[in-house]
Backbone bond lengths (Angstrom), bond angles and torsions (degrees), N, CA, C in turn:
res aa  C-N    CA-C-N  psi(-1)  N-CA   C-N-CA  omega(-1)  CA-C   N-CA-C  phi
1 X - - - 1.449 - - 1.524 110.76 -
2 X 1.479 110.15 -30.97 1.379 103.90 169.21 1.507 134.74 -63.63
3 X 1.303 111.55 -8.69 1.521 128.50 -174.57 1.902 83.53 -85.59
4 X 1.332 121.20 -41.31 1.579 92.39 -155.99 1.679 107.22 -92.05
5 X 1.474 104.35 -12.74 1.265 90.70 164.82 1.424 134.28 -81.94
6 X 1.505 91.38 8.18 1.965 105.40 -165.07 2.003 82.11 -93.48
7 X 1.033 96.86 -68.23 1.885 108.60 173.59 1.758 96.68 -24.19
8 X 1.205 110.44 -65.34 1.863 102.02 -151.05 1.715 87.71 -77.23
9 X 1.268 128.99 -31.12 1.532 112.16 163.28 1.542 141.60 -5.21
10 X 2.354 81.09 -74.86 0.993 113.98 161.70 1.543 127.45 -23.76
11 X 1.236 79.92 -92.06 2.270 110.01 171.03 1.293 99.47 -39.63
12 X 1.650 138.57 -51.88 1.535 131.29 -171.21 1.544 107.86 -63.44
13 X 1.315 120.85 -23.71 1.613 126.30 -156.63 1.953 95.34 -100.76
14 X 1.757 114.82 -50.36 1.187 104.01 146.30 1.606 138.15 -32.98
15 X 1.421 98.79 -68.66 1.465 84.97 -166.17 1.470 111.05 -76.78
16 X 1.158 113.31 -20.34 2.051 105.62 170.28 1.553 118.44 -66.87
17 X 1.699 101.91 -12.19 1.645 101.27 174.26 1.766 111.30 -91.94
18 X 1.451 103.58 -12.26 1.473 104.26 157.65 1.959 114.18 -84.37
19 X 1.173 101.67 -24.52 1.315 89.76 173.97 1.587 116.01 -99.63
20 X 1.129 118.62 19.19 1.123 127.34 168.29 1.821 104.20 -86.12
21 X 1.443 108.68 -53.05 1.570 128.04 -158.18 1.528 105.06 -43.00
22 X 1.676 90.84 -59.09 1.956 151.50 -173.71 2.118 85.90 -48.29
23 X 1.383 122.35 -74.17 1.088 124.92 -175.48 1.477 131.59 -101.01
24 X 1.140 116.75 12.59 1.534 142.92 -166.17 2.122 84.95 10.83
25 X 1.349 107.20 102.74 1.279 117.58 172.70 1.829 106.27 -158.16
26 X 0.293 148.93 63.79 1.779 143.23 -179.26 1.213 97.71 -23.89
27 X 1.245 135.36 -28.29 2.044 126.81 -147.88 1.690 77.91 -87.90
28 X 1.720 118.54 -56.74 1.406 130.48 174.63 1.652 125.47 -15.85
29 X 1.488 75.60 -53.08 1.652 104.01 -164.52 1.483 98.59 -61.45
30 X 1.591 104.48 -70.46 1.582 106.04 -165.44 1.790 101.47 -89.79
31 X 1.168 122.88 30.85 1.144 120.56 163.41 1.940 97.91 -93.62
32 X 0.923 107.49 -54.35 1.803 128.60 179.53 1.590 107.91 -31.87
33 X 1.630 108.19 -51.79 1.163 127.72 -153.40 1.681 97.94 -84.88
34 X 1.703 118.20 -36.14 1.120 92.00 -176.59 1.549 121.85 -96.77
35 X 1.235 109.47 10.76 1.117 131.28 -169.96 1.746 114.11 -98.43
36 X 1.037 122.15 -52.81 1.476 125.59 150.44 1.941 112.65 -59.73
37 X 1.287 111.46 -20.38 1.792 95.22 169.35 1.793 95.87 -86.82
38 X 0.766 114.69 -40.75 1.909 104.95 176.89 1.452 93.67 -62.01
39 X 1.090 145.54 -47.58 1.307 121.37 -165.69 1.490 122.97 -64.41
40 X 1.511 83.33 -20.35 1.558 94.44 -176.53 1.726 107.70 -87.79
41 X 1.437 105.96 -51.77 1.779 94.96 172.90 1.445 117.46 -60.51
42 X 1.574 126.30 -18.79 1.494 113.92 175.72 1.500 103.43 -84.86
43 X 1.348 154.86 -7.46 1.116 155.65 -169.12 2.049 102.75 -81.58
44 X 1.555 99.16 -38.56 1.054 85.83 -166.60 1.319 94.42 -91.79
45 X 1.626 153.71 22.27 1.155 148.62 -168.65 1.368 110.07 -136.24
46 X 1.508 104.46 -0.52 1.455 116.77 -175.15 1.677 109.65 -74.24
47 X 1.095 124.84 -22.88 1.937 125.98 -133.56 0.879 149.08 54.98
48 X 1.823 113.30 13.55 1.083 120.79 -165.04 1.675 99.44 -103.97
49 X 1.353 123.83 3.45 1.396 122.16 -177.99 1.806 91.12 -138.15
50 X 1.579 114.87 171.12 1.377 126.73 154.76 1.158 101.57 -105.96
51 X 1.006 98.91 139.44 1.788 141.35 -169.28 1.899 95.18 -104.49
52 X 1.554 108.70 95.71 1.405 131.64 -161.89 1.858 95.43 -128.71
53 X 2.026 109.88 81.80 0.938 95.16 -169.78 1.741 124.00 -73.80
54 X 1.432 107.12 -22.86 1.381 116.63 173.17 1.200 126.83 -51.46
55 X 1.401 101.36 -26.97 1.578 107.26 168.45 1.299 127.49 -50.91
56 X 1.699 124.62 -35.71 1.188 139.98 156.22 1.761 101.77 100.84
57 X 1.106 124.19 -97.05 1.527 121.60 -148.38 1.851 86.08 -108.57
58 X 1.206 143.45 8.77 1.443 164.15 -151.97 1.752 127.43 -146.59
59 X 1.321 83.66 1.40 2.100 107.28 -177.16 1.502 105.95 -41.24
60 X 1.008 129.47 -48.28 1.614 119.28 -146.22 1.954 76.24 -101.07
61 X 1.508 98.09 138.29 1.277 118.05 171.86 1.741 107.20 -134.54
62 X 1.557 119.71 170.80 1.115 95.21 156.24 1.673 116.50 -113.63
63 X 1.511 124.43 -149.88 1.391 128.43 -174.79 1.500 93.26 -124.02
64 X 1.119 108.17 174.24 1.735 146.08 148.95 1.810 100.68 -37.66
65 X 1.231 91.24 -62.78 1.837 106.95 -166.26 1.609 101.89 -65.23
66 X 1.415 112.85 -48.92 1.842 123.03 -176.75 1.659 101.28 -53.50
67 X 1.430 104.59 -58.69 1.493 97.77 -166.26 1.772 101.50 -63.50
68 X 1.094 134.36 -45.64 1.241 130.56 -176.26 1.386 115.34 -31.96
69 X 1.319 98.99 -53.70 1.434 114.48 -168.29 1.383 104.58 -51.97
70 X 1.819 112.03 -64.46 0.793 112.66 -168.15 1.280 141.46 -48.98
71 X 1.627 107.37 -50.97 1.589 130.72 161.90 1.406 86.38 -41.26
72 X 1.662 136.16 -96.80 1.577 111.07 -150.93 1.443 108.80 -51.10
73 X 0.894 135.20 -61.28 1.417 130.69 -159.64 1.977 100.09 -46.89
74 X 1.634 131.85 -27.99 0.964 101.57 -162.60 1.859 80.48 -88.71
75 X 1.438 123.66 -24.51 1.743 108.37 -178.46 1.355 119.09 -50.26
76 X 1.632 108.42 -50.32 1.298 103.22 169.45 1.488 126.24 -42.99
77 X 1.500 109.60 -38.05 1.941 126.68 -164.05 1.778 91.64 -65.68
78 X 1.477 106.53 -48.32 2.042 113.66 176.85 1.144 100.48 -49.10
79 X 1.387 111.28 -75.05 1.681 117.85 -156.31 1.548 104.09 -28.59
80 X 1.179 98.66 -59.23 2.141 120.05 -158.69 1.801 86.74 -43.33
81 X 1.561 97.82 -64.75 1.201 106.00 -171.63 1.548 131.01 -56.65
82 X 1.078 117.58 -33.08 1.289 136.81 179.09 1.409 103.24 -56.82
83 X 1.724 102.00 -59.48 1.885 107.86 -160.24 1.736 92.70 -73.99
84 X 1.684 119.15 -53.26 1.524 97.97 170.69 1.326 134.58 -48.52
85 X 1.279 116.51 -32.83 1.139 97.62 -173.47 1.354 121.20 -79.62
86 X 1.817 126.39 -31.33 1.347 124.23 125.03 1.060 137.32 0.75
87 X 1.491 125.98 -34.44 1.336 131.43 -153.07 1.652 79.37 -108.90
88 X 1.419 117.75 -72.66 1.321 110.56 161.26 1.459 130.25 9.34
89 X 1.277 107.97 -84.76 1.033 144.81 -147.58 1.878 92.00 -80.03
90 X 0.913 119.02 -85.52 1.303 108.81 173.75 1.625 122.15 -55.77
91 X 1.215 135.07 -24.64 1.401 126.08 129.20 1.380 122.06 11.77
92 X 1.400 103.37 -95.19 1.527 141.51 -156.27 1.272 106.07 -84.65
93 X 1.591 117.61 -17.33 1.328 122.25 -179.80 1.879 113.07 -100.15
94 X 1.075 103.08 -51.54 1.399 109.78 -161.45 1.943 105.74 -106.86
95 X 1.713 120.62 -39.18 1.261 102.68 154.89 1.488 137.69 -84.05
96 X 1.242 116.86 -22.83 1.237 132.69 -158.62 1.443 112.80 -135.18
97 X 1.547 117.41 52.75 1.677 95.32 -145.43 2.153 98.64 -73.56
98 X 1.666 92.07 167.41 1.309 105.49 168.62 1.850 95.66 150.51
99 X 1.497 95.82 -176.21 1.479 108.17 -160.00 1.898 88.83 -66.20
100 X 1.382 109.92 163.21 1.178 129.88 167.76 1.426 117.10 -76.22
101 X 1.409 136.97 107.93 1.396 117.17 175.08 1.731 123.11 -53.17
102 X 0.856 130.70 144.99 1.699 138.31 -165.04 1.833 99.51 -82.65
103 X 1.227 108.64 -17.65 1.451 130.83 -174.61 1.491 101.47 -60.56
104 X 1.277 90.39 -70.86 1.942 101.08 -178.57 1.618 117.94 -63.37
105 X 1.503 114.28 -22.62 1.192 113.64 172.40 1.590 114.32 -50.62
106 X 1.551 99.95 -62.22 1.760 127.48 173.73 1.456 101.43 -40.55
107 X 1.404 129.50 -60.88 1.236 124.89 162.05 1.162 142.04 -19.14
108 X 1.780 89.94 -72.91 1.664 98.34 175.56 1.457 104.06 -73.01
109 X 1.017 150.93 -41.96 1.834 121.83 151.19 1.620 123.86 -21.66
110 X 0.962 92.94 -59.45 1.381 103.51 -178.29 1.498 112.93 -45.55
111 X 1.707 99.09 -52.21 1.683 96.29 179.78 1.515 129.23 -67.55
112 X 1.627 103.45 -14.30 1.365 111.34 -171.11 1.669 101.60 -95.61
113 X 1.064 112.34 -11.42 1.777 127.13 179.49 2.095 93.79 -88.79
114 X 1.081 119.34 -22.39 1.574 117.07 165.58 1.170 115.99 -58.67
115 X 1.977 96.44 -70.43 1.252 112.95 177.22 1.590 132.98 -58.64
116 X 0.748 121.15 -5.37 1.468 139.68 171.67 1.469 85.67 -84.04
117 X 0.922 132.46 -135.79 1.409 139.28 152.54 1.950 108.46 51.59
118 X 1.295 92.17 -94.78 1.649 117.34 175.14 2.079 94.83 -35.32
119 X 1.337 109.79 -65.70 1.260 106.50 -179.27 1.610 123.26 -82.41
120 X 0.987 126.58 21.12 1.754 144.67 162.12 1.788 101.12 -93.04
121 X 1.180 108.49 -57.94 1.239 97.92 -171.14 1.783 117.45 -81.37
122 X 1.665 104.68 -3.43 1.685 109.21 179.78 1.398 102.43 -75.74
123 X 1.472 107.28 -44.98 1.338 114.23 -162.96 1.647 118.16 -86.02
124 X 1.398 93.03 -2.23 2.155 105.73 174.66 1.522 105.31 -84.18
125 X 1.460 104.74 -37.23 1.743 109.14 176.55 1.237 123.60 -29.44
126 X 1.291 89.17 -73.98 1.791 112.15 -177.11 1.658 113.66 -41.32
């Protein structure tokens, strides 16, 4: 396990020296860096991966059970989106016609970025 936290080090100290370059800020920089290495030590403490220490610099894998989740949770994240934006869409077209605000587009992302979400963590419970 010590190889992968030495590895995601790495990558945290990289990519804050691109976001250093990107924003010439130092606070930026090592704000970036410690913030993507927590993302990385809570990922593997989360349950949402197996924690495969022999693996070395490659530890976090997923399961049978992870991918399940995931795939529904992102169908569910479509569905929402699909039928809203449908709803949308004929809305703006057939009761109310006129341009679509760009607002609600951002939205309905937004809602399907919930729902994904909202249903990842219903279906990890259990």
């Amino acid at each position: 396990m010590k190889s992968d936290y030495i590895s995601r080090g790495v990558l945290s100290i990289l990519f804050s020296g691109a976001v250093y370059l990107i924003s010439c800020s130092a606070w930026v920089g090592a704000l970036s860096a410690v913030l993507v290495f927590a993302t990385f030590v809570l990922l593997s403490r989360s349950g949402r991966y197996m924690v495969r220490p022999e693996e070395g610099a490659t530890a976090l894998r997923r399961d049978e059970q992870t991918e399940n989740i995931n795939q529904r949770s992102g169908l569910n994240a479509w569905v929402v989106v699909a039928v809203a934006g449908s709803g949308l869409v004929l809305y703006y077209i057939l009761i109310s016609p006129g341009d679509l605000p760009v607002g609600l587009l951002g939205s309905l992302l937004l809602l399907g970025l919930a729902t994904y979400y909202v249903s990842d963590f219903w279906l990890r419970r259990s």
